[in-house]
TILUMZA-986357 format. One record per residue (C-alpha): residue number from 1; residue in one letter; x, y, z. Coordinates in steps of 0.2 Angstrom, whole numbers. Example, Ala and Ser with C-alpha at 12.3 -4.5 7.8 and 13.67 -1.06 7.14 Angstrom:
 pos code     X     Y     Z
   1    a    62   -22    39
   2    s    68    -5    36
END
This chain:
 pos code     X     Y     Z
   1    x -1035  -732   327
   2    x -1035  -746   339
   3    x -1024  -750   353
   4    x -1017  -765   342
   5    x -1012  -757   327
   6    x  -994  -756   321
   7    x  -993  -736   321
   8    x  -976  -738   309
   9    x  -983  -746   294
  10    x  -996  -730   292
  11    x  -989  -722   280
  12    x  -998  -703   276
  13    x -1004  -696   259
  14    x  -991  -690   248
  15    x  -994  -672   247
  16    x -1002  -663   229
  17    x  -991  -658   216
  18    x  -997  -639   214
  19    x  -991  -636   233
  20    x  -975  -623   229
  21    x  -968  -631   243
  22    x  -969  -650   243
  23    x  -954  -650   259
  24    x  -956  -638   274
  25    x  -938  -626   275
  26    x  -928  -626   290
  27    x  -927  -608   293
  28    x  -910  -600   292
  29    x  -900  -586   303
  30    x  -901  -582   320
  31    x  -920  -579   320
  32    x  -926  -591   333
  33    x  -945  -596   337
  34    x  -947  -598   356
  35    x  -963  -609   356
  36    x  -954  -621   344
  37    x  -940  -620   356
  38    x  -951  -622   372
  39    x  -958  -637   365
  40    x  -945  -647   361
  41    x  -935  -656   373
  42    x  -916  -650   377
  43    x  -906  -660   364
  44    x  -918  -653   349
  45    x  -915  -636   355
  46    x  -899  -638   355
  47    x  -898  -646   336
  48    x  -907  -630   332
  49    x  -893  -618   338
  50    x  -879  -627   330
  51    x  -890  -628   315
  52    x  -894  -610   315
  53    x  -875  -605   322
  54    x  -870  -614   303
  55    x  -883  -605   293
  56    x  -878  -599   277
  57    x  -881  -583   280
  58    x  -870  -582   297
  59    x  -855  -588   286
  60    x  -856  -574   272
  61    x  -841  -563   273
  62    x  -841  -547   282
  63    x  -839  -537   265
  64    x  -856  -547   259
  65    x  -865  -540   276
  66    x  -861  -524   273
  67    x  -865  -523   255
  68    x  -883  -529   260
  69    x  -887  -517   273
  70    x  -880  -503   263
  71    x  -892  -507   251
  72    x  -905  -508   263
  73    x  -901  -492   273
  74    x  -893  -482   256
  75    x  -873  -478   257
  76    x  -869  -470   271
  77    x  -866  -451   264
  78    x  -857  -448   281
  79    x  -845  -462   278
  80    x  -829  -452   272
  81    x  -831  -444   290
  82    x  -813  -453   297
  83    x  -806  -459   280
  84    x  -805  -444   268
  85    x  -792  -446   255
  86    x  -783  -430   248
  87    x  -786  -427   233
  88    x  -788  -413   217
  89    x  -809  -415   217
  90    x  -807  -409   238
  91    x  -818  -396   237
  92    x  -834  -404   230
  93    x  -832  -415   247
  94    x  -829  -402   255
  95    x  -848  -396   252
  96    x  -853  -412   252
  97    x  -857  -411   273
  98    x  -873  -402   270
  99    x  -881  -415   263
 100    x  -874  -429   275
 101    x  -889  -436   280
 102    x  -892  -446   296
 103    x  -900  -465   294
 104    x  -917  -468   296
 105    x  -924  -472   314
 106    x  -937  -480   310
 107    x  -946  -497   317
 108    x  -943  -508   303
 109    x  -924  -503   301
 110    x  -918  -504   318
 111    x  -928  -519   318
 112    x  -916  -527   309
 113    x  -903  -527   321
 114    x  -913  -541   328
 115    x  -906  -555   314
 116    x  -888  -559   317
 117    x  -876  -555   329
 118    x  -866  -548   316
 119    x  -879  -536   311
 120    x  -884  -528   326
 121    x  -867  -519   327
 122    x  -866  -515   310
 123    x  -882  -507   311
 124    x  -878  -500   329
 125    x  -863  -491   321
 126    x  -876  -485   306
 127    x  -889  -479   318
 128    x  -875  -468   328
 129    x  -863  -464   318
 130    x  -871  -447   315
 131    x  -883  -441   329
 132    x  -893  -426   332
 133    x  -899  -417   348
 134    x  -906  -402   353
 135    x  -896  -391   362
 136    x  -906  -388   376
 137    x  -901  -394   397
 138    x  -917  -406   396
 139    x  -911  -414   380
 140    x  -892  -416   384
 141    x  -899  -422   402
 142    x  -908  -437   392
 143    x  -893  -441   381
 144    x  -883  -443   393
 145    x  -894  -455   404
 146    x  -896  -465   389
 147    x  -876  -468   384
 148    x  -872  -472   402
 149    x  -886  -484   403
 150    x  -878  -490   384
 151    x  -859  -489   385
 152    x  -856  -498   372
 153    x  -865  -485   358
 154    x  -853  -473   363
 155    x  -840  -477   351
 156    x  -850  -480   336
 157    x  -853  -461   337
 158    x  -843  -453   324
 159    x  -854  -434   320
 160    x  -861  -428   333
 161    x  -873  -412   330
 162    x  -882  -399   340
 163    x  -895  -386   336
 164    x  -898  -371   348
 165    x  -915  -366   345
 166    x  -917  -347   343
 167    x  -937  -347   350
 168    x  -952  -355   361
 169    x  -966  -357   363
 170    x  -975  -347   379
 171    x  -987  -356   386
 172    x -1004  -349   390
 173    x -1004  -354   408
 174    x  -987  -346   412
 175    x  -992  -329   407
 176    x  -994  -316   421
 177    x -1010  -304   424
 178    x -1003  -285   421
 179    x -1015  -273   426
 180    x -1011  -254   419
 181    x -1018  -241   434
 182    x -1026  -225   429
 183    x -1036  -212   439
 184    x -1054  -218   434
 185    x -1051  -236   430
 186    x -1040  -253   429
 187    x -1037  -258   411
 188    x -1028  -277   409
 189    x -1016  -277   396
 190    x -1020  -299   397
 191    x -1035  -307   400
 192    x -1039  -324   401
 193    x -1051  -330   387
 194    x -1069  -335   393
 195    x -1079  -351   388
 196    x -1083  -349   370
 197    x -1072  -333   366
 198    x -1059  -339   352
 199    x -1041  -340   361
 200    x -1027  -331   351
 201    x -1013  -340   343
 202    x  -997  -345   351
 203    x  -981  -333   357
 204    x  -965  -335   357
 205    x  -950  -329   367
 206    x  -932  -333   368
 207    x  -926  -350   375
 208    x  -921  -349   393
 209    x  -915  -367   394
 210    x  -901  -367   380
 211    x  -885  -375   383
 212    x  -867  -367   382
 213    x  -852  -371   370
 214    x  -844  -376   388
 215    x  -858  -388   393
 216    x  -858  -395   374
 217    x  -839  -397   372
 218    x  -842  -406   391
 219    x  -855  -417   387
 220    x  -845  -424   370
 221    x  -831  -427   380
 222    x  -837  -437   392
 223    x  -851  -447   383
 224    x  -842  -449   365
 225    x  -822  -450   366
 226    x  -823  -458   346
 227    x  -832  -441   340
 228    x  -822  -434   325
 229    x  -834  -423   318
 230    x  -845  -409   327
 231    x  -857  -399   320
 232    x  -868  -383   327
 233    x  -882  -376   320
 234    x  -886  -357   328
 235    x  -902  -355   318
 236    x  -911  -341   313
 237    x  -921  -325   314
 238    x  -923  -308   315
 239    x  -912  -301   330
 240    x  -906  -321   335
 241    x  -898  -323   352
 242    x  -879  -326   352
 243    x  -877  -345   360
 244    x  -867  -343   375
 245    x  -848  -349   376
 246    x  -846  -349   395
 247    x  -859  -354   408
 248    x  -851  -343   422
 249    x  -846  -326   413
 250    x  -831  -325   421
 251    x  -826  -341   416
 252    x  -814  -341   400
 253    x  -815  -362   398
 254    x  -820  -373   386
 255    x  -817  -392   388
 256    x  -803  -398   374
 257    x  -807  -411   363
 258    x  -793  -418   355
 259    x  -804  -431   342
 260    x  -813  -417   334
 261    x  -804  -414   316
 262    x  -818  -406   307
 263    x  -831  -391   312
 264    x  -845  -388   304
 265    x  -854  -372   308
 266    x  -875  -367   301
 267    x  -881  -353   304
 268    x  -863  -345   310
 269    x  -868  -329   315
 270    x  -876  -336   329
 271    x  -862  -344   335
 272    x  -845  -334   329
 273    x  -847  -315   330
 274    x  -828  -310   336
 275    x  -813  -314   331
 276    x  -810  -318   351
 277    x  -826  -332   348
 278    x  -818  -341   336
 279    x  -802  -343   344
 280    x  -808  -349   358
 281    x  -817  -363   350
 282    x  -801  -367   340
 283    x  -791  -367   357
 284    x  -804  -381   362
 285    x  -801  -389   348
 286    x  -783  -392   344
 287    x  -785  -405   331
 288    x  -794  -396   319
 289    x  -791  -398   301
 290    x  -809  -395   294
 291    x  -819  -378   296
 292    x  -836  -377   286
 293    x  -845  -361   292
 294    x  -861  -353   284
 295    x  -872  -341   285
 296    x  -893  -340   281
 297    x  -892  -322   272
 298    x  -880  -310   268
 299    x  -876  -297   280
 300    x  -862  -282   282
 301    x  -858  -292   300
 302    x  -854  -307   294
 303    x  -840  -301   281
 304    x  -834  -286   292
 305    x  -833  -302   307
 306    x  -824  -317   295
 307    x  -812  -302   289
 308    x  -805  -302   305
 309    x  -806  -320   306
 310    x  -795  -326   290
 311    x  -780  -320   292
 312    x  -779  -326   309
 313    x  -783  -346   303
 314    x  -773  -358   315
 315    x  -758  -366   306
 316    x  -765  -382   307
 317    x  -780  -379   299
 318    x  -780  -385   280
 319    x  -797  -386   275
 320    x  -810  -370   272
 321    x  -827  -370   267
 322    x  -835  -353   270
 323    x  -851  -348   264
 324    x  -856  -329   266
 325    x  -872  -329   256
 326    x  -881  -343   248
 327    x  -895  -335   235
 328    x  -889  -339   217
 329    x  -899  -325   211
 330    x  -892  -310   202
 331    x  -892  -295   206
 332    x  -897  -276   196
 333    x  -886  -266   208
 334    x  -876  -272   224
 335    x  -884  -271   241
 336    x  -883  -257   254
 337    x  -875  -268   267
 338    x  -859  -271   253
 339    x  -855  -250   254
 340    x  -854  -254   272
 341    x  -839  -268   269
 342    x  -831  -257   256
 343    x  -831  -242   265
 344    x  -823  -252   281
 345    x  -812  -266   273
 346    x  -805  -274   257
 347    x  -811  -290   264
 348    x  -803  -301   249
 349    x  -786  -295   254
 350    x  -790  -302   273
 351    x  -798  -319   263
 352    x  -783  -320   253
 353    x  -768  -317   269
 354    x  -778  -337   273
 355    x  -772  -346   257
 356    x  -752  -349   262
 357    x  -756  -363   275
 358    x  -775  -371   271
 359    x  -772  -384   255
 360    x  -792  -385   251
 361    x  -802  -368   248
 362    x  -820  -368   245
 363    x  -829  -349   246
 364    x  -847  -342   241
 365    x  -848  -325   239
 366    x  -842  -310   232
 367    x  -824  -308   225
 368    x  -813  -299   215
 369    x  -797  -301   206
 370    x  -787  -294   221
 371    x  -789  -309   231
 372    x  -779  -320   219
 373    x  -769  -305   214
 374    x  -764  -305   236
 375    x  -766  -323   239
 376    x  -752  -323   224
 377    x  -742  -311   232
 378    x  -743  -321   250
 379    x  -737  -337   245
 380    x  -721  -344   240
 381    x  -720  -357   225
 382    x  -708  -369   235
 383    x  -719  -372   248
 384    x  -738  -368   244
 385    x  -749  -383   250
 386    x  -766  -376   242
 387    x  -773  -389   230
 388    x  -790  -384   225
 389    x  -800  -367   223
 390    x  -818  -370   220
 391    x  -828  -353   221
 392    x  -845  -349   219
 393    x  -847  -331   216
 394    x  -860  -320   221
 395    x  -856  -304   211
 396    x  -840  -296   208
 397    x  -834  -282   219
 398    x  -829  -269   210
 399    x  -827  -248   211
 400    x  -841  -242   200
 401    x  -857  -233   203
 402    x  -871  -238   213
 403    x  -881  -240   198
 404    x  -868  -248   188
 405    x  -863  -265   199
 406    x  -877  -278   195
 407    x  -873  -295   189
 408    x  -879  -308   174
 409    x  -876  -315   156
 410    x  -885  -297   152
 411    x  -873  -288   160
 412    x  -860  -284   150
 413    x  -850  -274   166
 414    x  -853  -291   176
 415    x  -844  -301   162
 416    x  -828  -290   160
 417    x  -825  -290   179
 418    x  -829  -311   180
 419    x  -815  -309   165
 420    x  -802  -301   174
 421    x  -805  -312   189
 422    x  -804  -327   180
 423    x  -785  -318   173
 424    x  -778  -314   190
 425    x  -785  -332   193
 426    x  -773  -338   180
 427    x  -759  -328   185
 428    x  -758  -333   201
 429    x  -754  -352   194
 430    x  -738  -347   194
 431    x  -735  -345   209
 432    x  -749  -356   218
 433    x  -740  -372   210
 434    x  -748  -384   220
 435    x  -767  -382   214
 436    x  -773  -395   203
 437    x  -791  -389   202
 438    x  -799  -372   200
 439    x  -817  -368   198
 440    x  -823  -352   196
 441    x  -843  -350   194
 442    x  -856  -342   194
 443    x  -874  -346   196
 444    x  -890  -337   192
 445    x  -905  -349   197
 446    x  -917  -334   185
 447    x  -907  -337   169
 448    x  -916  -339   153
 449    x  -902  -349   148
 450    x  -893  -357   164
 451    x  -881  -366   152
 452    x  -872  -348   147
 453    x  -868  -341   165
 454    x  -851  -339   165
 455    x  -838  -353   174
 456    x  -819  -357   173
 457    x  -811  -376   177
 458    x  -793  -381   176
 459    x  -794  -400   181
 460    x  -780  -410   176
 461    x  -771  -400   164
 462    x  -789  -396   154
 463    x  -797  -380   153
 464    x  -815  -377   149
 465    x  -827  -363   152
 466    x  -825  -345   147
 467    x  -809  -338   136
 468    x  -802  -324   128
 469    x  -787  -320   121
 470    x  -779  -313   137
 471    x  -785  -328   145
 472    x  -775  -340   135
 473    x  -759  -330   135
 474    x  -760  -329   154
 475    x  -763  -347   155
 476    x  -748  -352   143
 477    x  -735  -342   154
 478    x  -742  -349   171
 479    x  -746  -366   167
 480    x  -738  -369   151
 481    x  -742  -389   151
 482    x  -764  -382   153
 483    x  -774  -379   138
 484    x  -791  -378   132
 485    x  -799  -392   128
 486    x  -811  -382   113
 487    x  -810  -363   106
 488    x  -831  -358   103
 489    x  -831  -342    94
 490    x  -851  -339    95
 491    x  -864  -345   105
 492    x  -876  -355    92
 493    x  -875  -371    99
 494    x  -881  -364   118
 495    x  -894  -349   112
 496    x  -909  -348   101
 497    x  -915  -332    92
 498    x  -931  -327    83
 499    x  -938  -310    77
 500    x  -924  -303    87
 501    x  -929  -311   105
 502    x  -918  -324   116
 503    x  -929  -340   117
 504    x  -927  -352   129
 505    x  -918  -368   126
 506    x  -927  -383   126
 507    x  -926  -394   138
 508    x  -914  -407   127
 509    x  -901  -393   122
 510    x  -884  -395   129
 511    x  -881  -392   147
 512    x  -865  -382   146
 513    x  -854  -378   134
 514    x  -837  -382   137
 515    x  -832  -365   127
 516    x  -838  -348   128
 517    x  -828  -332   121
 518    x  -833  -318   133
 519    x  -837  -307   117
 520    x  -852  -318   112
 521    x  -859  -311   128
 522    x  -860  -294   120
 523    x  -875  -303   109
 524    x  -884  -304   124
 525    x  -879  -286   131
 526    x  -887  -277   113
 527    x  -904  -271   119
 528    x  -911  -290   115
 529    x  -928  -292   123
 530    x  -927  -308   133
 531    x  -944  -317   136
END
């Protein structure tokens, strides 16, 4: 172009049709590009801020912002952890914590908190609203470095959990020469592997560098005042170390924290092993309202030790979810460590002396009818708070031989004894006014036909599971506005015979019945070969 030309009456070349975008799009949100900004003078920068600070998606409701991340992240699981409602279906939130599940840390998500203002505090408040940490001096060290250099992430932490680790790994290089002296000779009992020779596998040994309950309870004190939910995880293995309360024996302290309602224990036996353990935590935690403890297997220990424990609750504790033994497997005869309970304790008269001042009750384990039979006996129908019983039972405790106390739909013993605890279950309505929903279950993972192990619901005035002519008369004395929904009389519709074997259902056949008389059980119980 020469010098001469009008440069304004150029006008360029229309671009091509088939081009998907014929107009170049101003981009949108807070997202800004700092070459395009570098290269533009100061008055088109500043067009571009206001432009971007009245973007559509800046303008979007709040509600709309969190409906896209949860999308993007999932819906928080943990989310119920400061608003939980009260209400009949308790006890299924109530074992809805061990599958809580913490968001994703990864690049790409945290990333995001990179678009708006706006998002990067709702994602803040994602990211830490459920954090975890080892339990060890290095790693409380690090967390705490990290909140004080970011203040402001402190109150977005809402579930704070620790897990102790129970083992580690020695290191090659710390091990020490022994040598064994004898008359004649020196014999090493370690030697250090010459070039070449294959090097044995790793050692472990118990952890020297765990934290105490004391510098735990100190540490979420003083880093995260908005905690309301606090979870420990003792872990597990054969002969575990006991986590340590107090940091100085001799000292009988643990800092109090006044925001913790709910307490969720893994792995319990680790952590709770007297009754005096558990009060002291409680003590520490004067607010509680919410106490999930479990254990990894069933041991004597653990029911002798929370026997002790139950009837000894803090009044303002409302909520219980315990869990004593977790394999939904049953069983040809009781195990050896159950004579061991029997022989010391009742332990479902301790459970039941709990049930006057808790108004949720969640249990996995064994039971009998005497625990509805004393919780019954211990409560007063004016001023009972207990609104849901949801148990999972293991087998049914009762005094008959060794050989003679196994559990299954084969089982005829097992079924009679599910019965009666099903009928003290009933009874005690009358005078457990409050409870709106009852569940009692049991669940055999080796079933050949899942769908028949036997289960009882009363959830809003509708019955369902197994019945019997004792049943409903208990029923209609206790709770005379409850009935059963359906009356089965057989069990066609949930098994399927040939040549005189049990087949198994396929896979379309109904998942439950919502009937089952407890004398169709006794087709089961007749010398049928099940295959």
């Amino acid at each position: 172009m020469e010098d001469g030309e009008d440069k304004e009456n150029i006008i360029p070349p229309a671009r091509p049709s088939s081009t998907p975008f014929p107009q170049q799009e101003i981009p949108e949100g807070d997202i800004q590009c700092m070459r395009h900004v570098e290269a533009t003078d100061a008055s088109s920068a500043c067009s571009y801020t206001v432009a971007a600070s009245t973007s559509a998606l800046c303008n979007l409701p709040l509600e709309i912002h969190e409906c896209i991340l949860d999308h993007l992240f999932g819906v928080r699981l943990s989310a119920s952890a400061t608003t939980r409602a009260s209400c009949a279906g308790r006890s299924k939130v109530l074992r809805g914590w061990s599958t809580a599940l913490r968001h994703s840390r990864r690049r790409d998500v945290w990333e995001l908190a990179l678009v708006t203002e706006k998002w990067r505090q709702l994602i803040q408040e994602r990211l830490y609203r459920h954090i975890k940490i080892k339990a060890t001096r290095e790693s409380v060290d690090q967390a705490m470095v990290w909140f004080e250099r970011h203040p402001h992430l402190c109150r977005y932490v809402k579930h704070i959990e620790f897990w102790f680790p129970v083992f580690q790994q020695r290191s090659p290089a710390t091990r020490t020469l022994r040598v064994l002296s004898t008359s004649n000779q020196q014999t090493p009992l370690l030697t250090v592997p010459q070039p070449g020779e294959p090097v044995a596998g790793p050692t472990y040994q118990t952890p020297n560098n765990n934290c105490t309950l004391e510098e735990v309870f100190g540490f979420v004190r003083y880093a995260l005042p908005e905690a309301c939910v606090l979870s420990l995880e003792g872990g597990e293995r054969k002969k575990p170390p006991m986590v340590r309360q107090f940091r100085d024996p001799n000292s009988r302290f643990i800092p109090v924290l006044e925001k913790i309602t709910t307490l969720v224990c893994k792995s319990q036996w680790n952590l709770i092993r007297t009754n005096e353990d558990f009060q002291n935590i409680a003590a520490a935690l004067p607010n509680l309202t919410e106490w999930h403890g479990s254990y990894a297997k069933g041991k004597s220990k653990s029911y002798l030790c929370m026997g002790t424990i139950l009837p000894r609750l803090p009044t303002h504790l409302t909520n219980l979810n315990l869990c004593l033994e977790s394999d939904f497997r049953r069983e040809a005869v009781s195990p050896s460590f159950w004579g061991k309970v029997c022989l010391t304790t009742h332990f479902c008269v301790g459970m039941a002396k709990a049930m006057p001042t808790l108004e949720h009750f969640a249990y996995t384990g064994r039971v009998c009818h005497t625990f509805f039979d004393t919780a019954a006996s211990w409560s007063n129908p004016r001023t009972t708070r207990l609104k849901s019983i949801d148990i999972v039972v293991k087998n049914v405790c009762r005094a008959t031989p060794q050989w003679n106390n196994g559990s299954g739909i084969t089982d005829m013993s097992f079924i009679l004894a599910f019965e009666a605890l099903v009928i003290s279950a009933v009874r005690a309505l009358g005078k457990l006014t409050a409870v709106e929903l009852l569940q009692i279950k049991f669940i055999d993972l080796d079933s050949i036909v899942p769908s028949l192990n036997p289960y009882f619901e009363l959830k809003d005035n509708r019955c369902t599971g197994i019945w019997s002519d004792t049943i409903v008369e208990a029923l209609n004395k206790a709770r005379p506005t409850a009935n059963f929904a359906t009356k089965s009389d057989g069990l066609d519709d949930a098994v399927f015979f040939k040549d005189g074997q049990l087949l198994r259902p396929p896979p379309l056949a109904k998942p439950r019945p919502d009937s089952i008389k407890v004398s169709s059980y006794m087709t089961l119980c007749g010398g049928i070969t099940i295959t």
